[in-house]
KEZALUM-127229 format. One record per residue (C-alpha): residue in three letters; residue number from 1; chain; x, y, z. Coordinates in steps of 0.2 Angstrom, whole numbers, plus 5000, padded with zeros to 4 digits. Layout:
<kezas>
 kolpa torse vexfi east north   up
   ala   NUM     A    X     Y    Z
...
</kezas>
This chain:
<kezas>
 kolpa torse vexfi east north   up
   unk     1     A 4812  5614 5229
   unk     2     A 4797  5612 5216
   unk     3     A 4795  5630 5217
   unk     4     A 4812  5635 5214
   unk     5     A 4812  5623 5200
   unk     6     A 4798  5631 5192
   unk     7     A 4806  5648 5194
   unk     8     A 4822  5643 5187
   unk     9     A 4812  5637 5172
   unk    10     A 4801  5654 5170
   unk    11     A 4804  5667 5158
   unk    12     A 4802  5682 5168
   unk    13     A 4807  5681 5186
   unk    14     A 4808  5692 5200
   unk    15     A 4821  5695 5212
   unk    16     A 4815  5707 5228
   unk    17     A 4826  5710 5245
   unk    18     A 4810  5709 5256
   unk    19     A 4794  5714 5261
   unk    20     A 4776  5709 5252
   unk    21     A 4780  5699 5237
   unk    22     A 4763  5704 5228
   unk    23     A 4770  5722 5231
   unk    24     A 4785  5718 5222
   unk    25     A 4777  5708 5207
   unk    26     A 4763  5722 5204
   unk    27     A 4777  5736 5205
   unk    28     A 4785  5726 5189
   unk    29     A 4768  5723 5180
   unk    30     A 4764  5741 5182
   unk    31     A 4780  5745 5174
   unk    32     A 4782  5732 5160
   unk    33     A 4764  5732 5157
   unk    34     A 4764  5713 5157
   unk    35     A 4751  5702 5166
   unk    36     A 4756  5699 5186
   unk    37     A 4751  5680 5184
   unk    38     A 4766  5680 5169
   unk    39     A 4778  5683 5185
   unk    40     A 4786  5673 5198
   unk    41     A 4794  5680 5212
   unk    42     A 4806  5677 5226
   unk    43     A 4817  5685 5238
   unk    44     A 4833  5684 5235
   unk    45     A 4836  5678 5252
   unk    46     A 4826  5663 5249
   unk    47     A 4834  5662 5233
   unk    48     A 4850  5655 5239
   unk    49     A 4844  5648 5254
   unk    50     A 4852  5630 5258
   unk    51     A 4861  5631 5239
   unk    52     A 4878  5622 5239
   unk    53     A 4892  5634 5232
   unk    54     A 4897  5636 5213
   unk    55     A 4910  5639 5202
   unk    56     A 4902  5649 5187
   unk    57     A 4917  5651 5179
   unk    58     A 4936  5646 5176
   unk    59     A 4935  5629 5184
   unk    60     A 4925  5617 5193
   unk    61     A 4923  5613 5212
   unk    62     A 4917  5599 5220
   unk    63     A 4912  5595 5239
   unk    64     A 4914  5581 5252
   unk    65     A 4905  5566 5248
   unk    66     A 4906  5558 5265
   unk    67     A 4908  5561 5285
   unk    68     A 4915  5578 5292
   unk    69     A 4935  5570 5295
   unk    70     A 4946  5575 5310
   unk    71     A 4964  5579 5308
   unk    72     A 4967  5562 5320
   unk    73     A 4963  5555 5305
   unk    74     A 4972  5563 5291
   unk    75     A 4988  5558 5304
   unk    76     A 4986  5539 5305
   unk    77     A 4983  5536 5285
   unk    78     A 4999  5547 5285
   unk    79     A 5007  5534 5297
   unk    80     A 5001  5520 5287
   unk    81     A 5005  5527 5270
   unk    82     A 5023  5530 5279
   unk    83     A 5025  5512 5283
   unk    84     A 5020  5504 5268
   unk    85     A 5032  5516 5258
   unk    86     A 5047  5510 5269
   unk    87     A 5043  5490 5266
   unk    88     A 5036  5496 5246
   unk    89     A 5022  5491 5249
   unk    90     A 5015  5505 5236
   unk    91     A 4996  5497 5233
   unk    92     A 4995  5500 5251
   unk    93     A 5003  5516 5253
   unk    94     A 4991  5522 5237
   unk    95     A 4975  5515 5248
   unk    96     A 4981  5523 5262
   unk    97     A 4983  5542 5252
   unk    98     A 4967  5538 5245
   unk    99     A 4960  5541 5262
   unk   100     A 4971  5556 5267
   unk   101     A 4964  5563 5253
   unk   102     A 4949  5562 5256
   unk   103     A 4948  5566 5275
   unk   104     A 4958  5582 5269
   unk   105     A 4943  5587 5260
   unk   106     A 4929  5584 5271
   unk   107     A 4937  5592 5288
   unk   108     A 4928  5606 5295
   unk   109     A 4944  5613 5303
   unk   110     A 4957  5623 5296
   unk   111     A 4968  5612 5283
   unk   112     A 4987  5607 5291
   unk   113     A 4997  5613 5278
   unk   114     A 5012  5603 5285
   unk   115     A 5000  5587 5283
   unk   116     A 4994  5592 5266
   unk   117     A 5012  5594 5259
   unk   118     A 5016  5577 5266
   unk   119     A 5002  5569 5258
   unk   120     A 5004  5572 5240
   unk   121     A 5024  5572 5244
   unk   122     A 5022  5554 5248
   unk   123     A 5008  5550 5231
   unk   124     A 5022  5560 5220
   unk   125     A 5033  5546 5226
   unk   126     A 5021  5531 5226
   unk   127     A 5017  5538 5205
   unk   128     A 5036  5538 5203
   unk   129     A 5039  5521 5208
   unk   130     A 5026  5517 5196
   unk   131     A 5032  5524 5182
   unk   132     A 5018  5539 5181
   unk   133     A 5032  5553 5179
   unk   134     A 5015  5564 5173
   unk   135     A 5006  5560 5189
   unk   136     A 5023  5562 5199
   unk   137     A 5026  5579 5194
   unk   138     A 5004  5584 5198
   unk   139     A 5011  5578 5215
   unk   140     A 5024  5586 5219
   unk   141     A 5016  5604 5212
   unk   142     A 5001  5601 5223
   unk   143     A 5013  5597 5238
   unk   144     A 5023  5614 5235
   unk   145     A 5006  5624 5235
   unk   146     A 5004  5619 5253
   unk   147     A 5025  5621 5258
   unk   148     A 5033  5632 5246
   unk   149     A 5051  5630 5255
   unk   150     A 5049  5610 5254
   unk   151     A 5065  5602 5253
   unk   152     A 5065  5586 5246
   unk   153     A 5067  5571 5260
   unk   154     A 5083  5561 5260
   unk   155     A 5073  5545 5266
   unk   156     A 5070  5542 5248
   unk   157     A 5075  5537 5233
   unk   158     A 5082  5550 5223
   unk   159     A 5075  5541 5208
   unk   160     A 5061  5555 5209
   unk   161     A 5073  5569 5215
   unk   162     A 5074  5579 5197
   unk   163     A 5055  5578 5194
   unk   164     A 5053  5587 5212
   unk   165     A 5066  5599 5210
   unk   166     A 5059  5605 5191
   unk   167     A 5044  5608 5203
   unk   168     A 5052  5621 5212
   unk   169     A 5062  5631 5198
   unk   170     A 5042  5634 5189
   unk   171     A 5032  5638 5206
   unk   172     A 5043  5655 5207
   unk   173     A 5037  5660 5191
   unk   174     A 5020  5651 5190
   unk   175     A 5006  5661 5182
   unk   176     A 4991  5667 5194
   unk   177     A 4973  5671 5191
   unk   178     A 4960  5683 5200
   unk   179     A 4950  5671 5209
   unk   180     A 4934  5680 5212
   unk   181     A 4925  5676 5228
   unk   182     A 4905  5683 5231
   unk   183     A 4902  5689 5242
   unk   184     A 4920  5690 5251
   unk   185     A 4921  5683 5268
   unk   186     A 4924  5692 5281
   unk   187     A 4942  5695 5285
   unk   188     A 4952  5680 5295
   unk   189     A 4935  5667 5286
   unk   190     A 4945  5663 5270
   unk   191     A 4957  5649 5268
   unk   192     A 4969  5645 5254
   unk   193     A 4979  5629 5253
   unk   194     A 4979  5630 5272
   unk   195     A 4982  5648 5275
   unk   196     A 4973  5661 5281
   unk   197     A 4970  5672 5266
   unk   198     A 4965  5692 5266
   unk   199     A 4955  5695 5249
   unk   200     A 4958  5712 5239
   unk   201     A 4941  5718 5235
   unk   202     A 4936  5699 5232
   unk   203     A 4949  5694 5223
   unk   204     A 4966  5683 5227
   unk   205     A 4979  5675 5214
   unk   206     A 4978  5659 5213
   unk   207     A 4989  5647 5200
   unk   208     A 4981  5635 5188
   unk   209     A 4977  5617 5196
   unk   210     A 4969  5608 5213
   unk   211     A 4965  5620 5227
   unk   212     A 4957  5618 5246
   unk   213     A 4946  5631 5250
   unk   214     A 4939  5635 5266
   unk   215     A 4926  5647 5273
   unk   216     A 4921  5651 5289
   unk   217     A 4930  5655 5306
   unk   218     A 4925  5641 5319
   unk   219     A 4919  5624 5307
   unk   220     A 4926  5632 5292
   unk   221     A 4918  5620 5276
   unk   222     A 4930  5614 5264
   unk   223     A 4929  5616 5245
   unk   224     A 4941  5606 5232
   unk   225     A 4941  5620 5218
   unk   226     A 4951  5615 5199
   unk   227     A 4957  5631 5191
   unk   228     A 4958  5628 5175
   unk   229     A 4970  5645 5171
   unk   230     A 4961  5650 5156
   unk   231     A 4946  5659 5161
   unk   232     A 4945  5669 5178
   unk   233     A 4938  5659 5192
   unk   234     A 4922  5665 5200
   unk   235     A 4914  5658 5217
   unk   236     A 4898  5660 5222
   unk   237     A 4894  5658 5242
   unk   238     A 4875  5656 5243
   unk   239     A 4878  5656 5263
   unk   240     A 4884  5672 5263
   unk   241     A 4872  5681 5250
   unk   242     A 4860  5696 5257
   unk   243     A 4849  5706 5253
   unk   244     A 4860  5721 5253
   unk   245     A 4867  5709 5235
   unk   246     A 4852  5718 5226
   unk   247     A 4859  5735 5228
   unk   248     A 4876  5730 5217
   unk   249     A 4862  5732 5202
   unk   250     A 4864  5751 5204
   unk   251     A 4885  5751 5203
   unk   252     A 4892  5750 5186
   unk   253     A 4908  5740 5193
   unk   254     A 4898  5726 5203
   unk   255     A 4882  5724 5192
   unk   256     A 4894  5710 5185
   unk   257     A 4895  5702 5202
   unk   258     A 4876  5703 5202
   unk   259     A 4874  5694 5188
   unk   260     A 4883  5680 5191
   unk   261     A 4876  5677 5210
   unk   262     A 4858  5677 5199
   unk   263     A 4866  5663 5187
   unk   264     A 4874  5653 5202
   unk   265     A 4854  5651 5207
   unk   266     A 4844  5651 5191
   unk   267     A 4855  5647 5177
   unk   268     A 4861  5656 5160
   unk   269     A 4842  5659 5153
   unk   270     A 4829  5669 5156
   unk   271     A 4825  5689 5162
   unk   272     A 4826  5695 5181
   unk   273     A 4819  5710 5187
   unk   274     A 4829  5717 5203
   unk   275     A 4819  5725 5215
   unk   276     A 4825  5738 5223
   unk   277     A 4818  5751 5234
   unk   278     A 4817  5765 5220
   unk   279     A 4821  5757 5206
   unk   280     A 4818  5741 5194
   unk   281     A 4832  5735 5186
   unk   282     A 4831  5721 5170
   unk   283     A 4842  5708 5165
   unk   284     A 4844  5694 5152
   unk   285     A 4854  5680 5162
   unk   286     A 4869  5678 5155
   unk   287     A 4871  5693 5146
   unk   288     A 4881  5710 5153
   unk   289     A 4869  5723 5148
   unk   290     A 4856  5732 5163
   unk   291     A 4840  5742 5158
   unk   292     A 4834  5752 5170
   unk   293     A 4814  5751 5171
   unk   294     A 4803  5764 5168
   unk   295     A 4786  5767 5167
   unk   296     A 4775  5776 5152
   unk   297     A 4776  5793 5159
   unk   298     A 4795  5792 5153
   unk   299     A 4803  5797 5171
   unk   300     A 4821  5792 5166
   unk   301     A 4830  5789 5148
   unk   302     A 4833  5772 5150
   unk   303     A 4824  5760 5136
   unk   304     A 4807  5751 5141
   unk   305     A 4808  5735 5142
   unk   306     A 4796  5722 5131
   unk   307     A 4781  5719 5137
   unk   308     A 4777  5700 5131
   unk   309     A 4792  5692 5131
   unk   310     A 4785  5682 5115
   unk   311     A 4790  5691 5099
   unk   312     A 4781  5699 5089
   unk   313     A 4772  5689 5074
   unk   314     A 4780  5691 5058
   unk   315     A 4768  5697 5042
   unk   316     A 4768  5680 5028
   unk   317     A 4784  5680 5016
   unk   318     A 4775  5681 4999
   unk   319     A 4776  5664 4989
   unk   320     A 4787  5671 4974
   unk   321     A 4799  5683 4974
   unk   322     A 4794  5703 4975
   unk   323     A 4802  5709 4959
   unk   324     A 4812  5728 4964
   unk   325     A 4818  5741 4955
   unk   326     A 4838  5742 4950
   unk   327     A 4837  5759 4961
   unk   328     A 4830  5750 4977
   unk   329     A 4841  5736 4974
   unk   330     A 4856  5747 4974
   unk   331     A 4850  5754 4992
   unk   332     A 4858  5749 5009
   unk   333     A 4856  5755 5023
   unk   334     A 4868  5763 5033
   unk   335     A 4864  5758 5049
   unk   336     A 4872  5739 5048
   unk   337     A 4889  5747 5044
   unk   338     A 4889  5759 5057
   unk   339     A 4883  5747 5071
   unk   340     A 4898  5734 5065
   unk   341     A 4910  5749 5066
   unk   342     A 4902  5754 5083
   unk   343     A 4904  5736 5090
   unk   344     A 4921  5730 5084
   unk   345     A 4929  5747 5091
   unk   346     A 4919  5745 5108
   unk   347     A 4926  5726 5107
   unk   348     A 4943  5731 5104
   unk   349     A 4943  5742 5118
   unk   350     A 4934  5731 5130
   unk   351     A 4948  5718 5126
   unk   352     A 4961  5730 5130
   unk   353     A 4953  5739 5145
   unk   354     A 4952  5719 5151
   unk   355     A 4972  5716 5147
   unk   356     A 4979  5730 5156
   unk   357     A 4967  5727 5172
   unk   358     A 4974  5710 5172
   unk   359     A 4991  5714 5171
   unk   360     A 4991  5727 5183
   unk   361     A 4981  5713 5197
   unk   362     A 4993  5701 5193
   unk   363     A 5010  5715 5196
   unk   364     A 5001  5722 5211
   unk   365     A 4997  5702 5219
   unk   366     A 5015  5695 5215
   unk   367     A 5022  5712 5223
   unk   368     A 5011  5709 5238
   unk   369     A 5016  5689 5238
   unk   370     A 5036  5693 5236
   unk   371     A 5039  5709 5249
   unk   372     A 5023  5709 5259
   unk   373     A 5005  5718 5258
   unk   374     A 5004  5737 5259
   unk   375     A 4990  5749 5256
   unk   376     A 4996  5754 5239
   unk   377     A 4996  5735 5233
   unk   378     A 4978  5733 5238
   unk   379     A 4974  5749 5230
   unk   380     A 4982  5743 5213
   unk   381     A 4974  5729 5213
   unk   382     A 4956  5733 5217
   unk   383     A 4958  5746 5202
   unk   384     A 4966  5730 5191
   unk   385     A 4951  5721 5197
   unk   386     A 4937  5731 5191
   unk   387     A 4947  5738 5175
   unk   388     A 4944  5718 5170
   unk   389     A 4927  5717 5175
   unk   390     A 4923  5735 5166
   unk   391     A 4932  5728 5150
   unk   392     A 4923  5710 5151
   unk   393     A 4907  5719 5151
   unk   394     A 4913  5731 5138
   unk   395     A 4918  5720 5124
   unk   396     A 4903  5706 5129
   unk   397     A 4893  5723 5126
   unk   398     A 4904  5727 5108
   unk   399     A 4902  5709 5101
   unk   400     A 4883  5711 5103
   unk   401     A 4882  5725 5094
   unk   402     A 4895  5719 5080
   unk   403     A 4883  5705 5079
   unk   404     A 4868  5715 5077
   unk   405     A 4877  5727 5064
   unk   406     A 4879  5712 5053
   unk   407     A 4861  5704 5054
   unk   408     A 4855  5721 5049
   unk   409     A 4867  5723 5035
   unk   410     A 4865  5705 5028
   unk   411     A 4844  5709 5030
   unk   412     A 4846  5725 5022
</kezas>
């Protein structure tokens, strides 16, 4: 634990898929020309080893906080919450749900969605009869998430009836988001809501809110994800992380998988250097932009990276001000204009690239969700997918370099 402590605190770390890790730490010191003790290594393997999954992005998730539940269990709080509804008893019914609710996210079986759907069915009632119309109606969306064709149960009180039916008219046009799962499980190992879910490419649409998630096929471990609908969820599956991850480094459309797989572990700060077997690959965590590494004879284009990654010393500013010329005063340099040109284009076109991937995920996963999932669907949306991903990384990329632009023109 200590040691990947230290790691997530070091400056310059290194990421390798196997083998002798002094090979791979004198392969980047060779490189970099930086000193071998200034590295710390580790295989991504061990890496990710025993880490819990993480949301990086677009919500938060959170997992069981007590025994593995059985769905014996889940049934009898259901039974009890039943009766005590009946009598209106709802302090008791609330207690019972309680414990539904938490048995339903600790099982290590698949989710029941006809259970799930009754438990927050019967909360959406308990909140209505105690005045929480806000809560009511959380309810009753959840409930829907897990029994889309619900009706609502004539046992009741209609009292609720109008909140639950408002419900249903907004579910048929609720707005989804790509929820990005790394790596993807393998097919038939990934549960939505209850339901046996195939991911396009990693990605499935999702609407804003509370989620069950589940992966694996025989004790499947259950994940309570909040979307929050603003930001494109991302899931990282430490579990499921090889060392074939590393080679993503070399793919223009998964580098921005990569990264985040790397922040899961070691946070937003700091430089990696991917190891793979022919090249070295350098990134700042939490930025988009990949440099290949190359050594002093020059044998690729790319840029060098820094040696030291302390900056370099600047010479004393003078006491009183340099007196300058009216002709030097009047010079600017063009490069700061040119770089803010450069950059806001390169954002603007990142943003849009990003838009119309969006949109066309979004038309291709509703088509799939209202007349069945065909090949051309999938294909439609795997291209959606990574024009987002391509127009992420190109307008993080155009802001940098708007950013730079100005520092250089206010500096000059």
């Amino acid at each position: 634990m200590f040691a990947l402590i230290s790691l997530a605190l070091a400056a310059d770390t290194v990421v390798y898929s196997g083998g002798d890790v002094a090979t791979a730490v004198s392969r980047v010191a060779a490189l970099t020309g930086g000193a071998p003790q200034e590295l710390r290594a580790v295989s991504v393997v061990e890496l990710m080893a025993g880490r819990p999954p993480t949301m990086v992005s677009g919500g938060q998730l959170s997992l069981c906080s007590g025994a593995p539940a059985s769905l014996d269990g889940v049934r009898q709080s259901l039974t009890l919450a039943e009766g005590a509804i009946k009598y209106m008893e709802f302090g008791s019914a609330r207690a019972a749900l309680d414990a539904t609710i938490h048995d339903l996210s600790c099982l290590q079986v698949p989710v029941d969605p006809a259970q799930a759907s009754r438990t927050w069915y019967l909360l959406g009632i308990v909140n209505a009869a105690s005045g929480d119309q806000a809560a009511s109606r959380e309810d009753f969306r959840r409930a829907r998430q897990f029994s889309p064709a619900m009706v609502w149960d004539e046992n009741f009180a209609p009292n609720a009836r109008a909140t639950f039916d408002a419900i249903a008219a907004e579910a048929r046009t609720a707005t989804l988001v790509p929820l990005t799962v790394l790596p993807a499980p393998a097919e038939g190992a990934f549960r939505l809501d209850g339901r046996a879910v195939q991911l396009i490419d990693g990605h499935v649409g999702v609407s804003a809110g509370d989620h069950y998630v589940q992966v694996g096929d025989l004790a499947p471990v259950t994940l309570s994800l909040h979307v929050d609908g603003t930001t494109p969820p991302m899931l990282v599956l430490p579990s499921l992380v090889g060392p074939d991850v590393l080679s993503w480094a070399g793919d223009g459309e998964k580098r921005g998988a990569l990264s985040a797989v790397l922040v899961s572990a070691l946070g937003s700060e700091g430089v990696v250097y991917v190891v793979n077997p022919s090249v070295v690959w350098r990134v700042r965590l939490g930025g988009s932009a990949w440099d290949l590494v190359t050594d002093s004879g020059g044998r690729d284009t790319a840029p060098r990276p820094v040696a030291s990654a302390r900056p370099a010393e600047k010479p004393p500013v003078p006491m009183e001000p340099v007196p300058t010329s009216p002709v030097a005063k009047d010079r600017k340099s063009p490069v700061g204009p040119v770089l803010i040109g450069v950059g806001g284009a390169a954002g603007i076109a990142g943003g849009v690239v990003g838009v119309l991937g969006y949109s066309g995920a979004l038309r291709a996963y509703n088509d799939a969700v209202e007349n069945g999932t065909s090949e051309d669907d999938r294909t439609k949306y795997a291209k959606g997918g990574h024009q987002l991903t391509n127009g992420v990384i190109v307008g993080a990329v155009g802001a940098a370099v708007l950013a730079a632009g100005a520092v250089v023109t206010i500096a000059f």
